[in-house]
C-alpha positions in Angstrom: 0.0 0.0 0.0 1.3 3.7 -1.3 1.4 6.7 1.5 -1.1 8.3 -0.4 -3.6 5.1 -0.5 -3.1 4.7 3.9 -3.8 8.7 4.1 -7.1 8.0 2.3 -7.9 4.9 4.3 -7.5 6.7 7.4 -9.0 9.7 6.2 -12.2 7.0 5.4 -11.1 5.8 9.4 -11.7 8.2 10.8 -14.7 8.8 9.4 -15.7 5.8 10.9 -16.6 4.0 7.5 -13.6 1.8 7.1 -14.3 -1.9 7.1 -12.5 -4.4 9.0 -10.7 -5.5 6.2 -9.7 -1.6 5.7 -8.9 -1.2 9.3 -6.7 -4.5 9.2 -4.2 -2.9 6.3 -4.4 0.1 8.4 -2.9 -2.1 10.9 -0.6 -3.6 8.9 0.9 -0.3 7.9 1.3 1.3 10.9 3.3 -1.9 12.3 5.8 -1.5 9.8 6.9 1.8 10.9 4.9 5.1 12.9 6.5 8.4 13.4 4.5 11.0 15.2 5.7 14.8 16.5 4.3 16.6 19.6 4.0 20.2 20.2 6.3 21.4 23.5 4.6 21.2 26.7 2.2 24.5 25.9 0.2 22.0 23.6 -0.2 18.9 26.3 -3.3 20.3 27.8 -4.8 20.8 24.1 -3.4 17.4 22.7 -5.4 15.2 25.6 -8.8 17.2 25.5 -8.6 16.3 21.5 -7.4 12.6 21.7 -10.0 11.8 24.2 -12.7 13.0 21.9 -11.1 11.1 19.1 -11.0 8.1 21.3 -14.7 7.9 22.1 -15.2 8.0 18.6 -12.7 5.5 17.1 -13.8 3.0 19.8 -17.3 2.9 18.6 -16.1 2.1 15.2 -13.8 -0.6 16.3 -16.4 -2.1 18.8 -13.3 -2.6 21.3 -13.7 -6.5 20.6 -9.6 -6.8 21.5 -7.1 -5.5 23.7 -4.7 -5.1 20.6 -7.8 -2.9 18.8 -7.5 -0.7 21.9 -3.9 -0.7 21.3 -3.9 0.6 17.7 -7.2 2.8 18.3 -5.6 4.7 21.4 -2.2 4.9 18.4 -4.5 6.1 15.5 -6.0 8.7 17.8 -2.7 9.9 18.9 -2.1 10.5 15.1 -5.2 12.4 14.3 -4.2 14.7 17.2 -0.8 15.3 15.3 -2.8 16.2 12.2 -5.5 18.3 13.7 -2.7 20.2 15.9 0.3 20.5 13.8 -1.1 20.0 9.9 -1.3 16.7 7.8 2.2 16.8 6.6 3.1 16.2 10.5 2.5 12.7 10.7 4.0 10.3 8.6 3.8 6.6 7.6 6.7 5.0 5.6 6.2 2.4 3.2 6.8 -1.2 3.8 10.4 -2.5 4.0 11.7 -2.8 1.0 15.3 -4.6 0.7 18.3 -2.3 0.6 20.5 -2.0 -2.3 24.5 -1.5 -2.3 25.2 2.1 -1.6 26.1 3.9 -4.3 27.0 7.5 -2.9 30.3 8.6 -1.7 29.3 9.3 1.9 25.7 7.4 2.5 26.0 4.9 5.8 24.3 2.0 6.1 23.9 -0.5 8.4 22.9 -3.8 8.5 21.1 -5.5 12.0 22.0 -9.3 10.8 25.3 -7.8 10.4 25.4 -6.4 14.0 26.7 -9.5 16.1 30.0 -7.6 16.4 32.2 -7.8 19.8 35.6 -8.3 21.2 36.3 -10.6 24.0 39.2 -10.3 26.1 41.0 -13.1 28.0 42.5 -12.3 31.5 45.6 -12.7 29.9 45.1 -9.7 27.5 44.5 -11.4 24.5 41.9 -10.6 22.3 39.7 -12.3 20.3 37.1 -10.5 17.6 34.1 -12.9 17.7 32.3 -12.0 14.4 35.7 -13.3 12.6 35.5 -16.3 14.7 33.4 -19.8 13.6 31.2 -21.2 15.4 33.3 -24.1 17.3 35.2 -24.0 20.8 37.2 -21.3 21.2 39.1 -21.8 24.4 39.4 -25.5 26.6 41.8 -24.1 29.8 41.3 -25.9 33.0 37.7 -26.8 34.2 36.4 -23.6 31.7 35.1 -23.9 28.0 34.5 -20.9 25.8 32.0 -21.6 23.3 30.7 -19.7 20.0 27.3 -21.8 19.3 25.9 -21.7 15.8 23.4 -18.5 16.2 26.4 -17.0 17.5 26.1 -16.9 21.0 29.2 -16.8 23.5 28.8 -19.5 26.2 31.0 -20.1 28.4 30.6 -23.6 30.5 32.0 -24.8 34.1 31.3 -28.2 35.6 29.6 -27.6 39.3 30.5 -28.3 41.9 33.6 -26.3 40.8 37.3 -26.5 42.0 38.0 -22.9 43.6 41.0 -21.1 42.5 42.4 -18.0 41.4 39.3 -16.1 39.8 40.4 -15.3 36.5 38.2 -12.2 34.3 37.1 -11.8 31.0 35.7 -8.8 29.3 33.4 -8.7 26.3 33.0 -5.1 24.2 30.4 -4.3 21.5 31.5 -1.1 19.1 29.2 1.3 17.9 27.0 -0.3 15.4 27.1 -3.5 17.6 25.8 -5.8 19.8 26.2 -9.2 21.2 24.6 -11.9 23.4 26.3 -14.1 26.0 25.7 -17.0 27.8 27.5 -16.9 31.3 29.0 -19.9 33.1 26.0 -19.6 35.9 23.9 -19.6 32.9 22.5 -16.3 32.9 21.9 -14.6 29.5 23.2 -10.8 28.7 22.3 -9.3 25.9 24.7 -6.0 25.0 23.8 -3.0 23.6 26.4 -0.9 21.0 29.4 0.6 22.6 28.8 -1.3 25.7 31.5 -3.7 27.9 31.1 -6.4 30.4 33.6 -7.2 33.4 32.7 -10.9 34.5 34.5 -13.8 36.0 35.4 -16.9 33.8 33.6 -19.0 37.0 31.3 -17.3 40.0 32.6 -18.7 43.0 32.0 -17.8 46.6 28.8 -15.4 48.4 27.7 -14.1 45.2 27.6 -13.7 41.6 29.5 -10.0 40.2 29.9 -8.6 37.3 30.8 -5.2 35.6 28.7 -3.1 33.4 29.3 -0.2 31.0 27.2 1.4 28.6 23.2 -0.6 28.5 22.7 -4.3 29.0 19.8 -6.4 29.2 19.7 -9.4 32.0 17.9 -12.9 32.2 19.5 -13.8 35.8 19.3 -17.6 36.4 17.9 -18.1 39.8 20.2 -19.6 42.8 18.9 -18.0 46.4 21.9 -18.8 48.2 23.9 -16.8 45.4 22.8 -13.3 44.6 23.8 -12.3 41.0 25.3 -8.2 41.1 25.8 -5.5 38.7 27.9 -2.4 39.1 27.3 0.4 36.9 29.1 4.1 37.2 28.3 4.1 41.0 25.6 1.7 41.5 24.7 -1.9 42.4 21.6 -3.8 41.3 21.4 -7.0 43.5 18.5 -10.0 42.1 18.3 -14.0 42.9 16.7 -14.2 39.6 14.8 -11.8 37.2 14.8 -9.9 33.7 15.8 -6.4 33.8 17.7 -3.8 31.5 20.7 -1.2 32.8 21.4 2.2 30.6 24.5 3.4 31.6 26.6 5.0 29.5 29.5 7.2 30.4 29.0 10.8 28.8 25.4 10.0 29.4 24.1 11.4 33.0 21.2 9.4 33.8 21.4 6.0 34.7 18.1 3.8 34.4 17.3 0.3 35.5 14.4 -1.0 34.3 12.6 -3.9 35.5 10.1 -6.8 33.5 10.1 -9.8 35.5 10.8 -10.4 39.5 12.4 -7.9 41.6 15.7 -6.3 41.8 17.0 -3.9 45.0 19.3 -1.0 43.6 21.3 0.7 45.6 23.8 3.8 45.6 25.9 4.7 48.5 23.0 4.5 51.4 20.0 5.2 48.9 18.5 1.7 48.0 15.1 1.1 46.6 13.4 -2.0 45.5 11.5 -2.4 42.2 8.7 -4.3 40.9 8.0 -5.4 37.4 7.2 -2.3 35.1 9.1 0.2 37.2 12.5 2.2 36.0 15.1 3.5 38.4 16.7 6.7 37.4 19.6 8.3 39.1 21.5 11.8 38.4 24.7 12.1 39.5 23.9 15.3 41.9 20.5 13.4 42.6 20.5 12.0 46.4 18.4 9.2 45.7 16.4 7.3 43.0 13.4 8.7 40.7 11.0 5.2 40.4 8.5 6.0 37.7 6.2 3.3 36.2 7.2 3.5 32.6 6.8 1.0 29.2 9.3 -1.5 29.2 8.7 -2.7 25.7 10.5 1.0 24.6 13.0 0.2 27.4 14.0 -3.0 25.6 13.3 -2.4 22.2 16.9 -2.3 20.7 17.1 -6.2 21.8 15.0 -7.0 19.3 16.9 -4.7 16.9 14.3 -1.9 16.8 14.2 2.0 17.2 11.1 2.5 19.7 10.5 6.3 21.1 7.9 7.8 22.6 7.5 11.3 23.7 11.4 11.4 23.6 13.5 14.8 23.0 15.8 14.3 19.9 18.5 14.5 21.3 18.1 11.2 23.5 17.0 10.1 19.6 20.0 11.1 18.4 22.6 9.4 21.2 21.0 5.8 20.3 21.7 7.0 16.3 25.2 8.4 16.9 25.7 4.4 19.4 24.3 2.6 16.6 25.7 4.2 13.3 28.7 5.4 14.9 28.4 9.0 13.5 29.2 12.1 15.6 25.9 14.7 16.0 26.1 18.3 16.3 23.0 20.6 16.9 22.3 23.9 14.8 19.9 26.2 16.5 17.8 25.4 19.8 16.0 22.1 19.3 15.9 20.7 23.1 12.1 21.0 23.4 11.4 18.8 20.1 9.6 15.8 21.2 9.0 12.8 18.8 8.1 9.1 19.0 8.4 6.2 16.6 9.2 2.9 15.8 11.8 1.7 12.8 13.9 -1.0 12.2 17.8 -0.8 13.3 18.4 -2.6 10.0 17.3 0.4 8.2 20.1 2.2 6.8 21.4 6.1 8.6 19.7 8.0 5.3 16.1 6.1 5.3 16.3 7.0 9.1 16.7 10.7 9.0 14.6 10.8 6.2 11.7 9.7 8.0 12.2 12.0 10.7 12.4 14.7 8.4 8.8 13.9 7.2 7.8 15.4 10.1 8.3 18.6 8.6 10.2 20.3 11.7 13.6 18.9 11.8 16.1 18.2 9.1 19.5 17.2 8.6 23.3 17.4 7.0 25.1 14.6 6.6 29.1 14.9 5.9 31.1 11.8 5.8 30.4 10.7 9.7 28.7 14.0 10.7 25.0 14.2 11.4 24.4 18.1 11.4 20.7 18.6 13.3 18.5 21.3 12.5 15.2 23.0 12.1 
């Protein structure tokens, strides 16, 4: 389906006389990519009294049969509020993938997400070995330790329990911009890295409790052992679980930290200050805060990137723009004052640097220069 064919269906929508069958490739469309602008804060008040209206209506077309209609309605309404407030041009919906050819000009990026399993793993003894060049085989036999590369590509690393204490050796693994990785470690947990991110771990977790290192954003499935609580220190901070699924953004340059939690519970903990989450609640901390900022918040935007996806919501572009700059490794400047320019979206990572910025540039307020590695942002 064209852009101009979805603009008439949901012109016909809203409306309320699409058919089922029109509201499904509505659907459809949208889940392939949505980009929507806001007003600054001035415009909140005027943006809710409108989208609730819109909401009534849209519901009685839909009949509110299924959660996932609610889903798309409450999305859809959001958009009509775009057009009504800011003009149609505002809101945008991008054709349907379409596969990406070799680049042909001088200075376009591109980036691939199959391509993306990129990271560098460092023995205790220095060496280091660049896993995307690696095959998928054992890498290292030394003592009671195996290092593994499995067929999808995953790192696992295997020790026999009970295990034979002795000198506690540590590896490191580091993703570069553009990369990330996924790693099986030897109590079985599984970490998922995001670009430009490290992690400090022991080969074997021996003793009171399981430690490792984090830098940059990392997302955690924590195998459960009671009697040996699994730790991550990041900038300052501890998170302390038994077992659970939660995500860690903390990336140096980058002020606020965030822990964000989806499955069991996690205690985090700076200096004195500790708090205790439960699923669907995000820690932030700033470094002159004094303690922790817990806000109930959507952890599907909070883990998006796993799943090799772009996911904003009511985010200011320049948070946009750091997960860009991480994942296309480009430098950003700013051109003018753009700090109260809030957008929210969803695109594939595997969409190349120019298809990106060109969808946000539908939005008709911001645009941008690219030169070589330099993202020039703009009104």
């Amino acid at each position: 389906m064209t852009r101009e064919e979805y603009l008439l269906l949901y012109e016909k929508h809203l409306a309320g006389k699409a058919t089922p069958l029109e509201i499904e490739k509505i659907m459809a469309y949208e889940d392939d990519f949505e980009l929507k602008t806001l007003h600054p804060e001035e415009d909140k008040d005027r943006y809710r009294g409108i989208e609730t209206r819109l909401l009534s209506k849209l519901d009685e077309s839909l009949n509110m049969r299924k959660h996932a209609h609610f889903r798309f309605t409450w999305q859809w309404a959001a958009a009509a509020v775009v057009l009504i407030i800011m003009g149609a041009a505002l809101f945008y919906i991008a054709e349907p993938d379409k596969r990406l050819t070799v680049a042909t000009r001088k200075n376009q990026i591109k980036h691939a997400y199959t391509d993306s399993s990129k990271a560098i793993l460092t023995l205790a003894n220095g060496k280091t070995i660049e896993l995307n060049t690696v095959g998928n085989a054992t890498i290292l036999a030394k003592g009671q330790v195996t290092i593994k590369k499995q067929q999808d590509g995953i790192l696992q690393y295997e020790v026999p329990a009970p295990l034979v204490t002795g000198k506690v050796e540590y590896n490191t693994i580091s993703t570069p911009r553009g990369g990330q990785y996924q790693i099986i470690l030897p109590d079985g947990s599984k970490v998922w890295l995001n670009a430009a991110s490290t992690l400090r771990f022991p080969v074997a977790f021996t003793g009171a409790e399981r430690k490792v290192e984090l830098s940059g954003e990392g997302y955690f499935e924590v195998a459960k052992n009671k009697t040996m609580p699994f730790k991550v220190a990041f900038k300052d901070e501890e998170v302390e679980v038994l077992g659970t699924h939660f995500n860690i953004t903390a990336y140096p340059g980058v002020e606020a930290s965030k822990t964000t939690l989806l499955e069991g519970s996690v205690a985090i903990s700076r200096g004195r200050a500790k708090k205790l989450l439960v699923p669907g609640q995000q820690a932030q901390l700033q470094p002159d805060m004094q303690s922790f900022d817990i806000q109930n918040v959507d952890v599907e935007e909070a883990i998006a990137w796993k799943s090799g996806i772009f996911l904003f919501r009511n985010a200011r572009i320049t948070a946009i723009m750091q997960q860009i700059a991480r994942w296309y490794d480009v430098e950003v400047v700013y051109k003018g004052d753009l700090q109260n320019m809030v957008f929210g979206g969803r695109i594939s990572r595997s969409k190349s640097l120019t298809e990106v910025l060109k969808n946000l540039e539908l939005t008709g307020t911001i645009h941008f220069k690219t030169e070589g590695r330099r993202v020039t942002v703009m009104e």
